[in-house]
C-alpha positions, -999 to 999 in steps of 0.1 A, spaced: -115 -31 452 -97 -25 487 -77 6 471 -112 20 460 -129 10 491 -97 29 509 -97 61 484 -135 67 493 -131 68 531 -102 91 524 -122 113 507 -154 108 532 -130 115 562 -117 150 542 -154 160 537 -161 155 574 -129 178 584 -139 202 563 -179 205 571 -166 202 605 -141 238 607 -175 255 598 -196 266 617 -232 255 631 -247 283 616 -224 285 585 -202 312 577 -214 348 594 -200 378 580 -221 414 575 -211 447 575 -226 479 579 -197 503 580 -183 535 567 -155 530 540 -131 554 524 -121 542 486 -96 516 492 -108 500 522 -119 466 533 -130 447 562 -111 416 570 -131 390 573 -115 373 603 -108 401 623 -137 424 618 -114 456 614 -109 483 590 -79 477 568 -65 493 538 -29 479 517 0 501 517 23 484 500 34 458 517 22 466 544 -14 467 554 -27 493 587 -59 482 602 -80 501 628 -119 497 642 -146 501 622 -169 527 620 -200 507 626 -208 473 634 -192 443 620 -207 405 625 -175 376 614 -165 347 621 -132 345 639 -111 314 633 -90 320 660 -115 317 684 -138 292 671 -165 315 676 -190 341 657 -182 379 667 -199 410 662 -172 446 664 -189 476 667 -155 503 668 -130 491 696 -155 469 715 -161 430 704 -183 400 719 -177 365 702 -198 337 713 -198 300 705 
């Protein structure tokens, strides 16, 4: 019973961490950019990236991005260079 007892707080305590890294409103992420075949947005940064190999080059956006940014614990909108986050 105790080892049952302990296995379900376990597993209440890991639900509570994860529900708490999200955020209050939920996940944010919209995009309404311009992207050449082969493009993506990365979802924590807000930029512009494409894979090169093994290497992958990322620049601004050319529009406005709304993310999440783990980093900062905070939702961000990117519109080219500029950014504003806010928690």
């Amino acid at each position: 019973m105790q080892r049952f007892a302990l296995a379900a707080l376990c597993a209440l305590l890991s639900a509570t961490a994860a529900l708490a890294s999200v955020p209050r409103n939920g996940p944010v992420f919209s995009a309404h950019v311009k992207l050449a075949p082969g493009h993506y947005i990365d979802r924590d940064t807000g930029l512009d990236c494409e894979d090169a190999g093994a290497l992958t080059a990322c620049q601004p956006p050319d529009g406005t991005v709304r993310y999440f940014d783990p980093a900062q614990g905070a939702a961000c909108t990117r519109a080219g260079a500029a950014v504003l986050c806010s928690n």
